[in-house]
N, C-alpha and C positions, 0 to 999 in steps of 0.2 A: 489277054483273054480273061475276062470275070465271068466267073461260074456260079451261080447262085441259088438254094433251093426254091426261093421265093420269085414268081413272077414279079410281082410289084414290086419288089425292089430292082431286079432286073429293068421294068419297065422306066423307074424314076432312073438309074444309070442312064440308060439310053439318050432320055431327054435331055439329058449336059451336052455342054457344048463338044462333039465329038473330039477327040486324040484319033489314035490307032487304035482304039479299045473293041474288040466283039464280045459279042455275048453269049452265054450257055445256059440253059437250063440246066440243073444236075446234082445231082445228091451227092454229097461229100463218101458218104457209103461204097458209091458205084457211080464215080467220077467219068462223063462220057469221051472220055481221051484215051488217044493211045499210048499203049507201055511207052514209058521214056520219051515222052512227045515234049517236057520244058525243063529249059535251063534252072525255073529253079520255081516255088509252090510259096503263097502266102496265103496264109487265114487270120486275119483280125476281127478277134471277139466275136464268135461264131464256134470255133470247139467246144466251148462249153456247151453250146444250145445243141450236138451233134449229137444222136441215140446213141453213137458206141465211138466215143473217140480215139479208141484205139484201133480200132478198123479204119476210121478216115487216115490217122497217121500212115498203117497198111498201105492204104490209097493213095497218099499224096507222093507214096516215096516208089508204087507203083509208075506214075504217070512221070516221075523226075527222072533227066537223064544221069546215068552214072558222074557223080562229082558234081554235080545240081545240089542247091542248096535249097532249105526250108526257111523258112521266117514266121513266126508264131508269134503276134501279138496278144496277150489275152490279161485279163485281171488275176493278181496275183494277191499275196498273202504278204502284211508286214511281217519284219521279223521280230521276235519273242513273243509269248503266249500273251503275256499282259497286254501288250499294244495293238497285236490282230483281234484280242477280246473285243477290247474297246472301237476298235473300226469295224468289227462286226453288228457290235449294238448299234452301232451311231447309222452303219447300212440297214438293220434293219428299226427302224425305230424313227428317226429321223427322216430317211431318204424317200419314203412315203409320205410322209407328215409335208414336206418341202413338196415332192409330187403333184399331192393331192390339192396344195394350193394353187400350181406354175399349169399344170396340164390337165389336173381331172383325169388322171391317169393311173393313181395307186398302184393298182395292182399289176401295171406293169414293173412297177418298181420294187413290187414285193416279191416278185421273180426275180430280178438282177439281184437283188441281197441275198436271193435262198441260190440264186445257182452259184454265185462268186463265193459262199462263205460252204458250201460242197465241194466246189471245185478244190483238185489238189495244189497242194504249195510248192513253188518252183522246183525244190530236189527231185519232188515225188514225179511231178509231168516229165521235168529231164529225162528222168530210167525208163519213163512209158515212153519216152521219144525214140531213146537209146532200144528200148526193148520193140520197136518197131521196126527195127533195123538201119535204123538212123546213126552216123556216127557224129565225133566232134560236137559233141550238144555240150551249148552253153547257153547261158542267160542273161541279161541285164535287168535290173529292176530299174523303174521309172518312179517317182514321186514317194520314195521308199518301199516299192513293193507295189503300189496298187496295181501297177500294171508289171509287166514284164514281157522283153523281148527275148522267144528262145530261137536259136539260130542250130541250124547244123547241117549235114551234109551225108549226104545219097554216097558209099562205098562205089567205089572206082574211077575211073578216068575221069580227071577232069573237063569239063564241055571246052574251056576256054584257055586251058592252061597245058591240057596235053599230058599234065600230070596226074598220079595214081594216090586217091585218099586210103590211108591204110590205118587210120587210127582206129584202134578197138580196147582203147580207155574206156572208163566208167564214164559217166557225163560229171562235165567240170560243173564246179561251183557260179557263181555269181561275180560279170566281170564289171570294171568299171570303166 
């Protein structure tokens, strides 16, 4: 199932060569699924562009069934100050300058560098995952950070295993 708030992107899905894939219109906000209707919720790069991402997180762990997992792709933050400085400047500074040559597009590029260098850094979104009522939250960074995948799991019975998730740890660090 791909859920999307955007028709048009829904509409460009459709026209692929189909899988088993359906389609929804529906706001991350006010997901139109029922409690506990999937085994397990993904969102890539799209939480950031969400009005309240900690209501979607609410949401996603709404519609997941107990022991259902989450999968979180989104742009993350290098680690130390000096080196996210600099890949912030270079985001913003650069990544339009390259844009505005490739697409005529700037300022859509001026948005990706202002919402990725707002957006929080992997520990900080883990406790909002954690604080969501998510457990088991971990992460991986990708390409040193730019991106990161955060992983974790919906408290109780597992859908597939039968088993009971019980971990009520803090969110782990960054695995490899």
């Amino acid at each position: 199932m791909a859920c999307d708030f955007s028709l048009g992107m829904l509409q460009a899905g459709a026209r692929k060569p189909a899988t088993r894939v359906s389609f929804a219109a529906g706001d991350a906000l006010a997901l139109p699924f029922r409690n506990e209707a999937f085994d397990a919720v993904t969102i890539s790069f799209g939480l950031r562009n969400v009005a309240d991402a900690d209501a979607a997180l609410a949401e996603m762990l709404r519609v997941t069934r107990p022991g259902g997992r989450l999968v979180i792709c989104e742009f993350g933050h290098l680690p130390g100050r000096r080196l996210n400085a600099l890949y912030e400047r270079y985001l913003a500074a650069a990544l339009p300058l390259v844009a505005r040559r490739l697409s005529g597009h700037a300022e859509a590029y001026n948005y990706l560098a202002e919402s990725i260098a707002a957006w929080p850094a992997q520990p900080e979104l883990a406790r909002r995952i954690g604080a969501a009522g998510w457990r088991a939250v971990r992460w991986r960074n990708l390409t040193m950070g730019v991106v990161a995948v955060h992983t974790a799991r919906r408290p109780g019975p597992s859908p597939d295993a039968g088993t009971t998730e019980r971990d009520t740890r803090a969110p782990q660090g960054p695995r490899s």
